[in-house]
C-alpha positions in Angstrom: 0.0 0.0 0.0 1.1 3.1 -1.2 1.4 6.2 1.3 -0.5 8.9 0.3 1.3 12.0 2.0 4.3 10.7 0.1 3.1 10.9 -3.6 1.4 14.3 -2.9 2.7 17.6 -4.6 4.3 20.3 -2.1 1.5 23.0 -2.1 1.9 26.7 -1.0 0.0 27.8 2.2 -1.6 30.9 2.2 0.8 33.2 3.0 3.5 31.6 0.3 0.4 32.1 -1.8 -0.1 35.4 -1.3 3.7 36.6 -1.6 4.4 34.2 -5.0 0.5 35.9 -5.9 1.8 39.5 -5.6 5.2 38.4 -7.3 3.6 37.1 -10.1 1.2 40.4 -10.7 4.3 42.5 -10.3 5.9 40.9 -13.0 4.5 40.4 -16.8 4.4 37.1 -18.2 5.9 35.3 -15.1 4.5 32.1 -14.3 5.3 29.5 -11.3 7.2 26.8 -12.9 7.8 24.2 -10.0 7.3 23.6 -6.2 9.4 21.5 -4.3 9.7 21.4 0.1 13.1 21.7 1.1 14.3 22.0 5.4 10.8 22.4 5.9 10.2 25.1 3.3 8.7 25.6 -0.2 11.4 26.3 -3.2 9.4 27.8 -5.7 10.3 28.6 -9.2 9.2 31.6 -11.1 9.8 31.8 -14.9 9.0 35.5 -16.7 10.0 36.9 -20.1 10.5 40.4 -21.2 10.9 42.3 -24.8 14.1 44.6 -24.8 13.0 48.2 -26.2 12.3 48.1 -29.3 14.5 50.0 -32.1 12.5 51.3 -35.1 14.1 50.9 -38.6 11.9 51.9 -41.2 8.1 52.2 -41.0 7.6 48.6 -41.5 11.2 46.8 -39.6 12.3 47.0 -35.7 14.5 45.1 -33.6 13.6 44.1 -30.7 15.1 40.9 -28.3 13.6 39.1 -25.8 15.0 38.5 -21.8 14.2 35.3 -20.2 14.5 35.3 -16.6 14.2 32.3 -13.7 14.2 32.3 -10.1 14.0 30.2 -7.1 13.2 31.8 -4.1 13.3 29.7 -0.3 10.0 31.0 1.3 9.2 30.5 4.9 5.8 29.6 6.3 4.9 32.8 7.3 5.5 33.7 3.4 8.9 35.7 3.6 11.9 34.5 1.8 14.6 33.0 3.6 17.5 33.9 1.4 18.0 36.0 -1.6 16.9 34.7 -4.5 19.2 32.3 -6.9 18.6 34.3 -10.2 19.6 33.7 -13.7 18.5 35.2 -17.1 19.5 34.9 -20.7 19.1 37.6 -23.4 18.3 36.7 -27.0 20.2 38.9 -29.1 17.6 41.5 -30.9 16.9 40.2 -34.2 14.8 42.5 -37.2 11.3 41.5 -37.4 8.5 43.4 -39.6 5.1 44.7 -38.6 2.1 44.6 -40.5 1.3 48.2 -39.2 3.0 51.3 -39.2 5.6 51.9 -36.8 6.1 55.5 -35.4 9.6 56.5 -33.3 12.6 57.2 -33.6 14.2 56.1 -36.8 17.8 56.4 -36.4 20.4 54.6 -34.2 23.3 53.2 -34.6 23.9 49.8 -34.0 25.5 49.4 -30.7 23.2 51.5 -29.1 20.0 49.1 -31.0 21.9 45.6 -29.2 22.8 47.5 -25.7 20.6 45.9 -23.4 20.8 46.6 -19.2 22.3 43.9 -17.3 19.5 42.5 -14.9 19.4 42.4 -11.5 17.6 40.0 -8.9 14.2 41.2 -8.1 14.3 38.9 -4.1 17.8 40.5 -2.2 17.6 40.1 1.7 20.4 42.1 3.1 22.0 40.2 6.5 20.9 41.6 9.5 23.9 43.6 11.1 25.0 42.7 15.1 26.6 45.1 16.8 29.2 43.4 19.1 30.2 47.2 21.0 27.0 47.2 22.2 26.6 44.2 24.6 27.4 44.7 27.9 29.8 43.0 29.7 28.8 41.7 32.7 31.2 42.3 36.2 32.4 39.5 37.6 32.4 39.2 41.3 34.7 37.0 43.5 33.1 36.0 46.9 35.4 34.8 50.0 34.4 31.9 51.9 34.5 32.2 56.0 37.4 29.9 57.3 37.9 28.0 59.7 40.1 28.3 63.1 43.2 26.5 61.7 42.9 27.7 58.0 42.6 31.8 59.3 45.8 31.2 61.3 47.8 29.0 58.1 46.2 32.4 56.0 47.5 34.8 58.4 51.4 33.5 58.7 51.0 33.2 54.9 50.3 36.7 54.1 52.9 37.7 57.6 55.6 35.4 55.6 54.9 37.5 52.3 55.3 40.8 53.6 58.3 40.4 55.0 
């Protein structure tokens, strides 16, 4: 017999919901791509895709080229991420395509400017918390004497005689 809690997909709980939810509307054609629990916590990764700007030719040709991003991002239970985000993208170069309507812009650039393209940066950064080590107190340490007895006050007393002299 086949356990059942086994063979069952990692889902999100509401709060992982909400924060992948808000990710997702944030960012145009994103989409969650897989779910898997690791340490207790939901991996989740995010797929999106975005047109570079778009450089017009001539009335009828542009060139425009397309980034593809993916994440996986560590959420917690109470929806947070854990970590900053493992991040990658890949940038098609911009290729010359041709509308079937009119295009209006600017018509002149040269070409390195057309294929420059913004490096991207990782949408899910959580900066370390700082500790401040100056600001812990040290605590005083206090040295308590025992009472002694008959014998051991007079061995203490020709100990501290025999020192001074």
């Amino acid at each position: 017999m086949k356990n059942k809690s086994s063979s069952r997909k990692p889902r999100l709980n509401k709060k992982q919901r909400a924060w992948v939810n808000s990710f997702l509307s944030s960012h145009p054609n994103a989409r969650v791509r897989t779910i898997y629990e690791l340490d207790g916590d939901r991996v989740v990764q995010i797929e999106w895709w975005e047109n570079t700007n778009p450089v017009i030719l001539d009335p009828k040709t542009y060139i425009q080229g397309i980034i593809s991003y993916n994440m996986w991002v560590k959420l917690r239970k109470s929806g947070d991420p854990r970590k900053t985000a493992e991040f990658s993208y890949r940038i098609t170069p911009p290729e010359k395509r041709s509308a079937s309507w009119h295009l209006t812009g600017q018509l002149s650039l040269e070409l390195p400017q057309c294929y420059e393209v913004p490096q991207p940066n990782n949408p899910v950064i959580i900066k370390p918390k700082r500790r401040n080590t100056k600001t812990k107190k040290l605590k005083k340490f206090l040295q308590y004497t025992l009472p002694l007895s008959e014998t051991s006050v007079q061995i203490h007393t020709t100990n501290i005689e025999n020192w001074e002299k």
